[in-house]
C-alpha positions as CSV (number, residue, x, y, z in Angstrom):
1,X,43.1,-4.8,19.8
2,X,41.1,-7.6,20.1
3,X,37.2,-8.4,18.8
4,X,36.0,-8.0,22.4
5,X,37.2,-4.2,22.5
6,X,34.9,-3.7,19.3
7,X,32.0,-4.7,20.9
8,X,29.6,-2.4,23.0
9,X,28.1,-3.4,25.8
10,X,24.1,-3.7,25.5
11,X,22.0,-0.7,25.2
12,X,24.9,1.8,24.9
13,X,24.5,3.6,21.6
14,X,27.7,4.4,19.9
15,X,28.5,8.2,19.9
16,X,28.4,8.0,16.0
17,X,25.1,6.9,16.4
18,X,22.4,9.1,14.0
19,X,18.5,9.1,14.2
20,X,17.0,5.9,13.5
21,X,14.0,6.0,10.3
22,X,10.8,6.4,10.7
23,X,9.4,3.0,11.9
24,X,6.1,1.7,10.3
25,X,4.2,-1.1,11.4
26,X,1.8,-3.1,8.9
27,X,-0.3,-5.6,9.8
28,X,-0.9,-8.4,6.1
29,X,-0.7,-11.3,4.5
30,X,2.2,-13.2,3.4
31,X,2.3,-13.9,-0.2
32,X,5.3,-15.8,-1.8
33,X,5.3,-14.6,-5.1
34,X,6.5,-11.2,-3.5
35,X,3.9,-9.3,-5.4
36,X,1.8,-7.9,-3.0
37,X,0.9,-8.2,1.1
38,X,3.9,-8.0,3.7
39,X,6.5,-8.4,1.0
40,X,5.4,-5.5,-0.9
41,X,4.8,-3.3,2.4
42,X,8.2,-4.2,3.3
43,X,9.6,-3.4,-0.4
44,X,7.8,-0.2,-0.4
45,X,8.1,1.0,2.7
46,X,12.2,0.3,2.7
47,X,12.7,2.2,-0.5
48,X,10.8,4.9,0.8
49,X,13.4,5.4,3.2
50,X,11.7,3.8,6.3
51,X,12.2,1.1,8.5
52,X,9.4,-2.0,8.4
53,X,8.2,-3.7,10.8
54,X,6.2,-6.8,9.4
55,X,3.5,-8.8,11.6
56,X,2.1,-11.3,9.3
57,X,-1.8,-12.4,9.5
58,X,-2.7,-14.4,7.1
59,X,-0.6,-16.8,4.8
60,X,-1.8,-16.6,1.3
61,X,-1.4,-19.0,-1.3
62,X,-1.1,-17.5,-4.7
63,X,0.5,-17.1,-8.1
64,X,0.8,-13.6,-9.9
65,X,-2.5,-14.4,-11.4
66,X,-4.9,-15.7,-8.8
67,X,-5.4,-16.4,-4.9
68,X,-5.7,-19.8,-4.8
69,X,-6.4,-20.2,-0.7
70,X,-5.4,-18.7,2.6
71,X,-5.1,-19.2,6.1
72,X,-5.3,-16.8,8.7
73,X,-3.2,-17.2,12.0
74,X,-4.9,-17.4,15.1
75,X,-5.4,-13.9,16.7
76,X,-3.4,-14.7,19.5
77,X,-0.3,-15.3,17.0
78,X,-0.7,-11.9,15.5
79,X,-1.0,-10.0,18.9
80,X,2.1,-11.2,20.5
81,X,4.2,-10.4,17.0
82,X,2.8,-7.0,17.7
83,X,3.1,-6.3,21.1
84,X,6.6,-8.2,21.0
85,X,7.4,-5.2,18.8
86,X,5.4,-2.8,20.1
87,X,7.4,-3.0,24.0
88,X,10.5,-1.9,22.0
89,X,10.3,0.2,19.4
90,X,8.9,3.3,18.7
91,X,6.3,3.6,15.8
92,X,4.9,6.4,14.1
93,X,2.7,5.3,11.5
94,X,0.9,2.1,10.9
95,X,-0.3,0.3,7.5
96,X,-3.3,-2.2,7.5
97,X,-3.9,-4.3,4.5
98,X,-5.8,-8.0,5.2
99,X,-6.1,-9.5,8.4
100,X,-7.1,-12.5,7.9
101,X,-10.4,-12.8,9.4
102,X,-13.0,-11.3,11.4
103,X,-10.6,-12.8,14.3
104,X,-7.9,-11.0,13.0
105,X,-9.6,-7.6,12.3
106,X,-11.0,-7.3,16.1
107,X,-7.2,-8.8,17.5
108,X,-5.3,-5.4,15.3
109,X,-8.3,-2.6,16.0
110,X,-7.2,-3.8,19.4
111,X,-3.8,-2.8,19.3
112,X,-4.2,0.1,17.4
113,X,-6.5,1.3,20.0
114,X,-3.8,1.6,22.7
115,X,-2.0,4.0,20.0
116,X,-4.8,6.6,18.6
117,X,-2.1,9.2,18.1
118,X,0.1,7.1,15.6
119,X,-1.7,7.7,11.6
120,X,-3.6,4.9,10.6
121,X,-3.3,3.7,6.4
122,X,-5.5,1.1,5.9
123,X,-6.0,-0.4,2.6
124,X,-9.3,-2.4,1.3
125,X,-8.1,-5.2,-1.4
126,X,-10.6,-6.9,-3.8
127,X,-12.0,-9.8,-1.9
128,X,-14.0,-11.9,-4.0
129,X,-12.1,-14.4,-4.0
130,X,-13.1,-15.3,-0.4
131,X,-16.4,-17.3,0.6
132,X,-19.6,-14.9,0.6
133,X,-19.8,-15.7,4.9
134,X,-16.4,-15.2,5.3
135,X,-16.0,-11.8,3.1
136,X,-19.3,-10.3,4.7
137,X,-18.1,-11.3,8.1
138,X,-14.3,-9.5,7.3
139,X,-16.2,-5.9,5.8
140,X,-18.4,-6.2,8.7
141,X,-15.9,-6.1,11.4
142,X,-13.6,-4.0,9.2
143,X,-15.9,-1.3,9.0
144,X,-17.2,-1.5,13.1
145,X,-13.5,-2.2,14.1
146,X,-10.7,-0.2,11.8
147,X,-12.4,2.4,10.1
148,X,-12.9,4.2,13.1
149,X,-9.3,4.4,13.7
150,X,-7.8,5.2,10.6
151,X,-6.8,8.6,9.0
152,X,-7.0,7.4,5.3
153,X,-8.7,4.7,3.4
154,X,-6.9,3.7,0.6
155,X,-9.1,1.3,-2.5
156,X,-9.8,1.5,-6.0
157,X,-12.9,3.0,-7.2
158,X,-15.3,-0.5,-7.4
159,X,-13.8,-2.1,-4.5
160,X,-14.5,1.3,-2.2
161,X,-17.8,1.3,-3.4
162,X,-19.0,-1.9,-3.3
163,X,-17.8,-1.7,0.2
164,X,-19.0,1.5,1.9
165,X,-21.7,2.0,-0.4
166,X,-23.5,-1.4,-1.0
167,X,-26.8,-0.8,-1.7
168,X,-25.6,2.2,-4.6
169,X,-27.4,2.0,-8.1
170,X,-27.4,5.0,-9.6
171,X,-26.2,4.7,-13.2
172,X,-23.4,7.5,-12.7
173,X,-19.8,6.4,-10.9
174,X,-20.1,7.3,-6.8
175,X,-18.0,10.6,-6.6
176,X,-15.1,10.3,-4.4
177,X,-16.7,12.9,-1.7
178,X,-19.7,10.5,-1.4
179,X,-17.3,7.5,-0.9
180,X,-15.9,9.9,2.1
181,X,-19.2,10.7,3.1
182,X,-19.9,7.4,3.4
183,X,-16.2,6.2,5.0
184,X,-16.8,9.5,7.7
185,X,-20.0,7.7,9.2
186,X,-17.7,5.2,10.2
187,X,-15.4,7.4,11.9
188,X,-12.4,7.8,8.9
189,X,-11.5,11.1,8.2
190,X,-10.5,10.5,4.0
191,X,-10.6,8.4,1.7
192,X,-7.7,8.2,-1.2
193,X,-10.1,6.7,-4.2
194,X,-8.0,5.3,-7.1
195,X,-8.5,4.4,-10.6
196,X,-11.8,6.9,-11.5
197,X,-11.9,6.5,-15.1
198,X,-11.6,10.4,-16.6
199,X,-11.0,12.2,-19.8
200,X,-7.4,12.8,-20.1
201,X,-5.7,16.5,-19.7
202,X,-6.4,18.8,-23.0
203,X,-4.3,18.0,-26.0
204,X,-4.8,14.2,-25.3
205,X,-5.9,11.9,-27.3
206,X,-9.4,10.7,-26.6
207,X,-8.8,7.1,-27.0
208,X,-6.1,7.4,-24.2
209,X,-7.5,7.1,-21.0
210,X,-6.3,8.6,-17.7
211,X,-7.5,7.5,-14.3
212,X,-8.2,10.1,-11.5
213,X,-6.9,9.2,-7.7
214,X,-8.7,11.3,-5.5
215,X,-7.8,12.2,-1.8
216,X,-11.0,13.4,-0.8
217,X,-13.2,14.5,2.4
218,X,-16.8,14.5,3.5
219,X,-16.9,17.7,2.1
220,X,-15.1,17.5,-0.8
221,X,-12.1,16.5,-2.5
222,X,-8.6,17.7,-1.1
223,X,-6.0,16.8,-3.7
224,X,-5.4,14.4,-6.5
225,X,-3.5,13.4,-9.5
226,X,-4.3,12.1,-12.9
227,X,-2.5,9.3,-14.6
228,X,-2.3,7.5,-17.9
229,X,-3.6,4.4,-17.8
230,X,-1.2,1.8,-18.8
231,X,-1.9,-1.7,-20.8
232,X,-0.9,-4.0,-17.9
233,X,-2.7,-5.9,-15.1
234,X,-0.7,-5.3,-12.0
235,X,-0.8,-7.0,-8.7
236,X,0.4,-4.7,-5.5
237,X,-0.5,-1.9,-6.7
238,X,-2.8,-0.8,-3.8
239,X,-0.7,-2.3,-1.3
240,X,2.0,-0.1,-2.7
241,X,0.5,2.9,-2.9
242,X,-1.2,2.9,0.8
243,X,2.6,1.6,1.9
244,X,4.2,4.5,0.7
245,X,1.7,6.9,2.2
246,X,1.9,5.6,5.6
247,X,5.9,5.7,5.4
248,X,5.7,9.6,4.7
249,X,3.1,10.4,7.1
250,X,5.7,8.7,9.5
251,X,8.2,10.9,8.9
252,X,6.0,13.4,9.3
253,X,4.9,14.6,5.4
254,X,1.9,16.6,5.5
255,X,-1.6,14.6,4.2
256,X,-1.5,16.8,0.9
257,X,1.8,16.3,-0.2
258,X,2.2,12.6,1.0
259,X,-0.3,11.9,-1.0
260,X,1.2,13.5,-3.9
261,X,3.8,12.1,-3.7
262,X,3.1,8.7,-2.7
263,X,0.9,8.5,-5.8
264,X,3.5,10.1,-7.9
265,X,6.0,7.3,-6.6
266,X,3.2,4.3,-7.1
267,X,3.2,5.7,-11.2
268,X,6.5,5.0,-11.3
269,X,6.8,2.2,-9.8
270,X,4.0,0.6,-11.9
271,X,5.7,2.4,-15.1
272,X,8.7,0.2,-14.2
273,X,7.3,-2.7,-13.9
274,X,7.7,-6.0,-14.6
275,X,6.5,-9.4,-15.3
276,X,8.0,-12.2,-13.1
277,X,5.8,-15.1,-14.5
278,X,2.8,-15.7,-16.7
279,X,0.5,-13.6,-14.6
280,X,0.1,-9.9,-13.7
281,X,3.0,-7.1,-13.6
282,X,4.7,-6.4,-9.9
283,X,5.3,-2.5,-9.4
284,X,9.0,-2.1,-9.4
285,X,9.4,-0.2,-5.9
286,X,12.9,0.0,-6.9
287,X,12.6,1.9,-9.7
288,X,14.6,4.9,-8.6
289,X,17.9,2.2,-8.7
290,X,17.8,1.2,-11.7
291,X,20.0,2.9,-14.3
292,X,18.3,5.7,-16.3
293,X,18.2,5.6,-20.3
294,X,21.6,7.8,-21.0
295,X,23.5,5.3,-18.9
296,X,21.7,1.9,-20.5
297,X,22.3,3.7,-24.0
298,X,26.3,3.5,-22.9
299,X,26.2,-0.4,-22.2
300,X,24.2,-1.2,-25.4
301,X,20.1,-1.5,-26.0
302,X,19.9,-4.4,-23.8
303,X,21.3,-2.5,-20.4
304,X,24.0,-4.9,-20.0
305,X,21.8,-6.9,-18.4
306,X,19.7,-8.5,-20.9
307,X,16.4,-6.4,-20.8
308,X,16.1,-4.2,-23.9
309,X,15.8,-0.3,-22.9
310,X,12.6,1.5,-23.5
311,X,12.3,4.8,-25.7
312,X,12.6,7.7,-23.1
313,X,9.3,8.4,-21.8
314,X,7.0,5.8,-23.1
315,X,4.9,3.3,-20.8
316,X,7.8,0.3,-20.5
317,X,7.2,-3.5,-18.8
318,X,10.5,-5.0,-18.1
């Protein structure tokens, strides 16, 4: 037998052939230190058991403690990574993080406009550290372009409101059904609100403080989980957690659940985290591979791999 008889002709599937995974497309940055944007998207969304499909838009120069600069590709760049794609495979979810620009935000809410059946995840990062113009120009189109598309608005607490409630000064915390309220004028149907400061569950200790994530409507909230809150800075954790959601609502998890669970994988991620360089933690979207405590007990404290094991159940950095 010779290498040609092992070879299939083009665009003849193999009889052994199974289904492929669900396909997610996001549309962010590329960061090099692997923390966050299109590496973490891809991280996530592989070890959630889909397949990624990457179109960069912005190249981000950063370190796991700051954003130092960026630059966003020309519009035309991002479109044709897309639409390459786009001719070929079959999607059924897509993930937005940053795009860039203003340029960039009106070249994606394009594309995604040919496909208003496929579930739109779009996440809002902190952007302060962009120029006042350039930020207000980005929310601006964001809001008038994306957020009438999407199915689910992913941000932390301050970020979401500073950016769908600007003008709020009441002394109490914008509840996460206002934040929908506010998201729903727009066009998005939820909002998934992360890290509401809360008391923790009864029989915890008050100086132990839990953060709320809330998946919540204009009319209320839907579902939710509370987490304790751990003594690290991350970076990724958002992208993560919106990641993750998109890749179950492509293979076709209902809202409720995926949210559960994506928030549920995103806690242990960040629980398993760990600390590359001298800035913040990077989830560890991996977590599920490493070897649990009974088996690193077996190849001495240290894991057999230098990293000394955590006590079961406690709050661990690598």
């Amino acid at each position: 037998m010779t290498a040609e008889t092992l070879i299939e002709p083009a665009g003849e599937a193999s009889l052994q052939e199974g289904p492929p995974p669900a396909c997610v497309m996001s549309f962010n940055a590329s960061d090099a230190s692997g923390a966050s944007g299109i590496a973490g998207d891809i991280a996530t969304i592989s070890a959630m058991g889909a397949h990624a499909l990457p179109v960069i838009t912005s190249i981000v120069m950063r370190d796991t403690a700051e954003v130092f600069d960026h630059h966003p590709l020309e519009a035309e760049v991002v479109v044709e990574q897309a639409r390459s794609v786009l001719e070929d495979i079959t999607i059924t979810a897509w993930k937005v993080g940053f795009l860039g620009s203003a340029e960039g935000v009106g070249a994606v809410a394009e594309i995604l406009s040919d496909y208003p059946e496929v579930p739109l995840v779009a996440y809002m990062p902190g952007l302060s550290w962009l120029e006042e113009d350039e930020q207000q120009a980005y929310l601006d189109a964001f809001r008038e372009l994306v957020l009438p598309q999407t199915e689910v608005l992913v941000g932390n607490h301050q970020t979401l409101t500073q950016f769908l409630l600007p003008e709020w000064d009441s002394e109490r915390p914008a509840s996460a059904r206002e934040l929908a309220a506010a998201a729903a004028e727009h066009g998005t149907r939820f909002v998934l609100v992360t890290s509401m400061m809360v008391p923790g569950p009864k029989g915890a200790k008050p100086s132990e403080p839990y953060f709320d994530n809330v998946l919540a409507g204009p009319q209320g909230a839907v579902t939710g989980e509370k987490f304790e809150r751990f003594e690290a800075s991350f970076i990724g954790a958002g992208d993560t957690l919106s990641a993750a959601l998109a890749s179950l609502l492509a293979s076709g998890s209902e809202l409720h659940l995926a949210v559960g669970e994506a928030l549920a994988f995103l806690d242990q991620a960040l629980d398993a985290g760990f600390r590359p360089g001298m800035g913040n933690v990077i989830p560890d979207r991996f977590f599920w591979a490493l070897p649990d405590d009974e088996e690193a007990e077996g190849e001495g404290m240290d894991g057999g791999d230098g990293k000394e094991s955590a006590a079961p159940g406690s709050r661990h950095i690598h």
